[in-house]
Structure formats: structure tokens, C-alpha cells
N, C-alpha and C positions, 0 to 999 in steps of 0.2 A: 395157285394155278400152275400147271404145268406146262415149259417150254422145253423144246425138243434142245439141247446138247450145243447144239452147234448151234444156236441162236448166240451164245454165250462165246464163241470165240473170238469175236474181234474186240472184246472186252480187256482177253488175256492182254492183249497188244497198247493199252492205256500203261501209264504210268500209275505205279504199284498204289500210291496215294487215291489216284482218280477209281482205281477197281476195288478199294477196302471200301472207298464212299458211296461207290454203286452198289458191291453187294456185303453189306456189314454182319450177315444173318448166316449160318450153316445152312448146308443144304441135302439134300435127298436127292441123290441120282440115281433115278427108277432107269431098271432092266426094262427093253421092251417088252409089253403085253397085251392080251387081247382083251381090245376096252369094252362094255357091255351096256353103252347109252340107250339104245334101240334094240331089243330080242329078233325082232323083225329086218335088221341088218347089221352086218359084221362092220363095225368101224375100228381101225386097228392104230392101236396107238404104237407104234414101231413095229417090230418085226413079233411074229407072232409066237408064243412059248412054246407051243407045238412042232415037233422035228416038222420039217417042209415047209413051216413058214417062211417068208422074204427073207435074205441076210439081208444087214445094212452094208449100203453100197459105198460107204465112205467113214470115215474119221468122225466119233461122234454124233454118226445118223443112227436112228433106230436108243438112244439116252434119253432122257428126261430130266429135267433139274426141277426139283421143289425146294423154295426157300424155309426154314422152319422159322416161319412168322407169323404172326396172325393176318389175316385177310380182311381190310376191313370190309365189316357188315356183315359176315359170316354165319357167326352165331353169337349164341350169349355167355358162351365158356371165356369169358376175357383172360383168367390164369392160365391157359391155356391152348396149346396148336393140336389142333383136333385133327383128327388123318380117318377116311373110311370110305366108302361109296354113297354115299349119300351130298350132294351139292353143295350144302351147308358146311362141309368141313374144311379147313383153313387148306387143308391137302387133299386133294378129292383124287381116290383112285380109281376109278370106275370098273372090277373086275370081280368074276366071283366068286372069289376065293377071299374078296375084301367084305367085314362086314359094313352095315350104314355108318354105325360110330365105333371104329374099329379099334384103335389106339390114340394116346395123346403123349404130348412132349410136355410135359413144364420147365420153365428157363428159370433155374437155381441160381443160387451163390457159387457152387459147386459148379455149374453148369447143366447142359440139356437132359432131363431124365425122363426117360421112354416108359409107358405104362399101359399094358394093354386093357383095352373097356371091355373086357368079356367075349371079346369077338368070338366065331364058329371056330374057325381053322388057325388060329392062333397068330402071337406076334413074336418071331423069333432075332434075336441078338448073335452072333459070332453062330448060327445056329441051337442053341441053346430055347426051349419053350421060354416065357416070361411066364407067372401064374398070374392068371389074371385077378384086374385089381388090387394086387399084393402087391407083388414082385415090382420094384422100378429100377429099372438098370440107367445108370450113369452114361452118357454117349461118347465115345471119345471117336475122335477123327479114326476113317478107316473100318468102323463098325462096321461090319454086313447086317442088316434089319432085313427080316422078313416078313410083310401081311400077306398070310394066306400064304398064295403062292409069287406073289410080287415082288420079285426082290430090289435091292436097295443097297446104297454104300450113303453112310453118316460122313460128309466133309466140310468139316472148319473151310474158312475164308482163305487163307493162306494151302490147305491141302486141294480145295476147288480151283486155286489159280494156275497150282502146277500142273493137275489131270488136263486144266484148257488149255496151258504151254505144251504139252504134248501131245494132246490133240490137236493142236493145231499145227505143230512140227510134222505128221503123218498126213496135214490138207497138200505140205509144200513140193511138190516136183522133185525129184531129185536130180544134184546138177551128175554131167557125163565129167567121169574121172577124165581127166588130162595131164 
């Protein structure tokens, strides 16, 4: 499930212990995009990819956070964190440029490896197409991931705490030099 950005800053603000226990899992910090629940109306899940859509008006509005974990009840792919538009996926992107079962994660020895299911428009790494099916790329913190046109940044536990420490430095006031 996806929560917008700034739900996650007052976490930063826990003790280092208390934030690795809440969120133990990498995450997916989706670009704002225009989500496609209803044909029949625009519901927008941040600012929209099209120039003249809304800026976000603050530190972290218009983000997304997806934990890469399975969901329970999901689906029946248990080796695996399923990403696509379709409801059932452990990561549900709802855009359409995303296919229904678009890409998947499985959690290695090595760690997280990205593999796209055939999608239309593709699942790209650092930019880079994946082949699908074939191709598994290795995730390391810092990854730019693309579905479709949805973009994404891959962050370990420890690289997610810093983006909220600094997001959250940008909610603070600035004091008046004296």
C-alpha cells in the first residue's frame, strides 16, 4: 500500500532502534503520478507527470513510500513482492503506463533482485530496459526503477531515514540570523 512521504516523518524523529523496528523492509519512493482507479474521474495520486499539473506545496507532499514486502492476502506468489496495476499486487501502482502484473522483487542471500513479468512499456534500472523475464538486476540503495512511466528511487532502511531527516529539516522554520 502506498502512503504519501510525509506520513513517515515523525518516524525519522524516533530513536534509530525504534525506526529500524517500525520499518525493517527497503522501500519504493514513487514520483507523483496520475493514478487511473476510475476512467470516469481523475483521482491523482500527487502531483500530476504532465507539465501544469499541482507542484507539491511542501517537504515530501506529492512522495510515496512502498515498503518492498509482501502484503498479506495479496496474492499467491509468496517468493515474491509483485508490483503492477492490478489490486492484488503486494505494490499496487495504479497508472497506465503500469502493466496488471508488471514487475517483481525476490528477497535473495544477495539481496533484493528486480525482475520484470513482461510488462508493455517496460521496467527500467539506472535507466537501463530490464529483458523481460531474463534480466534480474540486483537492487542497491539509490536505484532509480522505472514502470512504465512511474518513476521510483530503491531505499534500504538506513538510506530511507536520511531522505526523512532531511525532509523533515525542509518542514522546519528557519530561525532569523542574530
Amino acid at each position: 500500500m502506498l502512503r504519501p512521504l510525509h506520513a513517515y516523518l515523525q518516524d525519522a524523529t524516533r530513536p534509530l532502534e525504534t525506526f529500524f523496528e517500525r520499518h525493517p523492509h527497503p522501500v519504493l519512493v514513487v514520483a507523483p503520478f496520475e493514478s487511473e482507479e476510475d476512467p470516469r474521474f481523475r483521482t491523482v495520486a500527487g502531483p500530476l507527470l504532465r507539465p501544469g499539473g499541482p507542484a507539491p506545496r511542501g517537504p515530501g507532499e506529492g512522495a510515496w513510500v512502498a515498503p518492498v514486502t509482501k502484503r498479506p492476502g495479496s496474492n499467491v506468489f509468496t517468493a515474491m513482492v509483485t508490483l503492477g496495476r492490478a489490486r492484488n499486487n503486494d505494490i499496487e501502482l495504479n497508472a497506465s503506463t503500469v502493466s496488471k502484473f508488471h514487475a517483481y522483487v525476490t528477497l535473495e542471500a544477495a539481496g533484493p533482485v528486480l525482475v520484470d513479468a513482461g510488462s508493455t512499456f517496460g521496467t527500467f534500472v539506472n535507466g537501463q530496459r530490464l529483458s523481460p523475464r531474463r534480466e534480474r538486476h540486483l537492487l542497491r540503495s539509490g536505484d532509480e526503477v522505472r514502470a512504465g512511466q512511474v518513476a521510483m528511487t530503491f531505499l534500504d532502511p538506513p538510506a530511507f531515514l536520511d531522505l526523512l531527516r532531511r525532509e523533515g529539516e525542509g518542514e522546519r522554520p528557519e530561525r532569523a540570523a542574530g
